[in-house]
C-alpha positions in Angstrom: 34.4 -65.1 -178.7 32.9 -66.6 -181.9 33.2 -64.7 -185.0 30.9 -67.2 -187.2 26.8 -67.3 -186.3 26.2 -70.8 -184.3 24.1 -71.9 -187.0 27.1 -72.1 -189.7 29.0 -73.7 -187.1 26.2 -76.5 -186.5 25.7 -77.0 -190.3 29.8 -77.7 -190.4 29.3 -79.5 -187.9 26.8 -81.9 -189.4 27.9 -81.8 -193.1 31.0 -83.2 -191.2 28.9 -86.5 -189.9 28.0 -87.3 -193.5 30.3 -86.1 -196.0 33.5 -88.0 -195.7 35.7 -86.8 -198.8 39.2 -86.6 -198.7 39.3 -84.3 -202.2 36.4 -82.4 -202.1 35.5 -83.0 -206.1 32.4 -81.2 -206.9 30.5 -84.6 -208.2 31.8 -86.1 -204.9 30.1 -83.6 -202.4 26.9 -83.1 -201.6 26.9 -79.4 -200.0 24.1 -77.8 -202.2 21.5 -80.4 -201.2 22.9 -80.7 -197.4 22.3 -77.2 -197.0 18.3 -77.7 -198.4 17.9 -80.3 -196.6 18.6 -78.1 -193.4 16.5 -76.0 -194.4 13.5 -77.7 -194.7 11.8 -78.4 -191.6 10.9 -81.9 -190.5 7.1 -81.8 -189.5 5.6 -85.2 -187.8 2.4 -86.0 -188.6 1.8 -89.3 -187.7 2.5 -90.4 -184.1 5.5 -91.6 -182.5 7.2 -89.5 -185.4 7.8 -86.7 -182.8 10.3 -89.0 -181.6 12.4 -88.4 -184.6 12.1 -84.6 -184.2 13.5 -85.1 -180.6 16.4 -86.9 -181.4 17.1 -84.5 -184.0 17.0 -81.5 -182.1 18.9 -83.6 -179.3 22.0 -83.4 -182.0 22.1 -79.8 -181.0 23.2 -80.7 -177.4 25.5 -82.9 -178.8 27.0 -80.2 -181.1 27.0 -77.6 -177.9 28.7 -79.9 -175.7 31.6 -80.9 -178.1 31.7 -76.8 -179.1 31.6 -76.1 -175.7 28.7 -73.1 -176.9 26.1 -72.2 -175.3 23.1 -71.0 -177.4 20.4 -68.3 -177.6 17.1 -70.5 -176.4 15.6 -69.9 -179.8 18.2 -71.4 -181.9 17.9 -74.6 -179.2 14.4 -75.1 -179.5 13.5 -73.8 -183.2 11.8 -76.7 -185.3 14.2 -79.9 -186.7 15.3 -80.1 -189.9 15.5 -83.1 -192.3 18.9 -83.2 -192.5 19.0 -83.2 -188.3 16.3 -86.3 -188.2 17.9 -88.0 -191.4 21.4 -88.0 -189.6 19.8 -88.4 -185.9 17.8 -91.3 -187.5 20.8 -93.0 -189.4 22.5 -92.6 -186.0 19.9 -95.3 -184.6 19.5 -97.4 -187.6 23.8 -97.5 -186.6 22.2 -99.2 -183.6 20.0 -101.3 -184.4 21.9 -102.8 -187.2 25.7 -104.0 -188.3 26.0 -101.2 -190.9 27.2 -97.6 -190.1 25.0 -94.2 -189.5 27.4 -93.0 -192.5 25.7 -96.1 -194.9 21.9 -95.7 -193.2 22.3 -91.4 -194.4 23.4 -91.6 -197.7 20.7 -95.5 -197.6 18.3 -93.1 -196.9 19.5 -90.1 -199.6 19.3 -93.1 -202.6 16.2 -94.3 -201.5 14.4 -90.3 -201.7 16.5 -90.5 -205.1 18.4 -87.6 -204.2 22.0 -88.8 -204.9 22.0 -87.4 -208.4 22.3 -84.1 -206.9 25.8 -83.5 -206.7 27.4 -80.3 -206.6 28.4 -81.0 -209.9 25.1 -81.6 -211.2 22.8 -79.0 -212.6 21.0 -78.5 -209.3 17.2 -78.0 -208.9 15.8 -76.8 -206.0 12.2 -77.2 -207.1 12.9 -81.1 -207.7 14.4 -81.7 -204.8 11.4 -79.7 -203.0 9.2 -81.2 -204.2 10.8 -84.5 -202.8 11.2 -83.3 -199.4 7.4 -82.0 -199.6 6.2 -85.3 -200.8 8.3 -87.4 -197.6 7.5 -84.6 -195.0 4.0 -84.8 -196.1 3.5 -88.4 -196.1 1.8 -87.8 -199.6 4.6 -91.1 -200.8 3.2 -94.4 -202.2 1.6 -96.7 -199.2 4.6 -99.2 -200.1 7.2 -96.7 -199.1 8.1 -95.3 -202.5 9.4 -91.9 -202.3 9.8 -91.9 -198.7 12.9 -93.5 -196.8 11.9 -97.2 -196.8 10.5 -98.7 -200.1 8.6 -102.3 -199.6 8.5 -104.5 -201.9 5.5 -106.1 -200.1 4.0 -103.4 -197.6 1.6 -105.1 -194.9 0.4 -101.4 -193.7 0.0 -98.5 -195.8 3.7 -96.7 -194.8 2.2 -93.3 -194.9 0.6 -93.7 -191.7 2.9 -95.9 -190.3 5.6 -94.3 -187.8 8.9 -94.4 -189.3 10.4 -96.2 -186.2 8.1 -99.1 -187.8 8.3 -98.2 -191.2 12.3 -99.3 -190.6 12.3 -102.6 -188.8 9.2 -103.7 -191.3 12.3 -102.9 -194.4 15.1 -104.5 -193.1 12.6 -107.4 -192.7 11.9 -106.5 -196.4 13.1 -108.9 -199.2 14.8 -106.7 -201.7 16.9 -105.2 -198.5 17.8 -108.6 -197.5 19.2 -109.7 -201.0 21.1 -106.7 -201.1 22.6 -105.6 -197.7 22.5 -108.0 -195.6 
């Protein structure tokens, strides 16, 4: 029997996937804005997008399998949260690319400009809302700034572009080519 709630069980379980610190050093760790990022939900609104709320909820299996758990129906099929389709969509950028699911998560993290969120730092959970509002909403610049994949020459307006696009149109990208590749 399982004394701890599934859910704080999945949350270790994904902090785990993206926080690899040996010493865990305050201004090292990232467990205040992992934990907001899991609780904000992931909404699609542009199509093909619903794609990247599947493969985020499909991390739950993945976590059940390895637990060996078996759920209450509503945990499995409540809504995904950005930190599921951030580390679910790293997880394919792993794929597609030479660089690791660990560099595409934290890739993505500096490009919202959330890394200076620590748990060191004075932490502000109406800034980084208002970050997460502005990428699940779409309401970013059409180059990409303040969502996950800033252009430095968009050929489409990125906020209705589906990220799966938005993501093969950056590492095309000049400024991600001079840098990481």
């Amino acid at each position: 029997m399982i004394s701890e709630p599934i859910e704080n069980l999945y949350f270790n379980w994904l902090c785990e996937k993206v926080q690899k610190v040996l010493v865990p050093t305050p201004s090292l760790t990232y467990y205040y804005l992992l934990k907001q990022l899991h609780q904000t939900e992931y909404v699609w609104l542009v199509v093909g997008d619903d794609n990247r709320v599947e493969d985020g909820v499909a991390l739950r299996l993945s976590f059940l399998s390895e637990a060996n758990l078996i759920p209450e129906a509503d945990w499995l099929y409540s809504g995904c949260s950005v930190l599921e389709m951030l580390i679910a969509f790293s997880e394919r950028a792993e794929f597609n690319t030479e660089l690791t699911s660990y560099f595409w998560f934290w890739h993505f993290i500096r490009n919202l400009n959330l890394m200076e969120y620590n748990d060191a730092s004075d932490y502000n959970y109406l800034e980084i809302d208002d970050v997460l509002t502005t990428f699940v909403n779409r309401d970013y610049e059409p180059e990409g700034h303040g969502g996950l994949f800033p252009l430095c020459r968009a050929k489409k307006d990125q906020t209705k572009v589906e990220i799966w696009y938005q993501f093969f149109e950056y590492l095309n990208d000049e400024h991600f080519n001079e840098n990481y590749m």
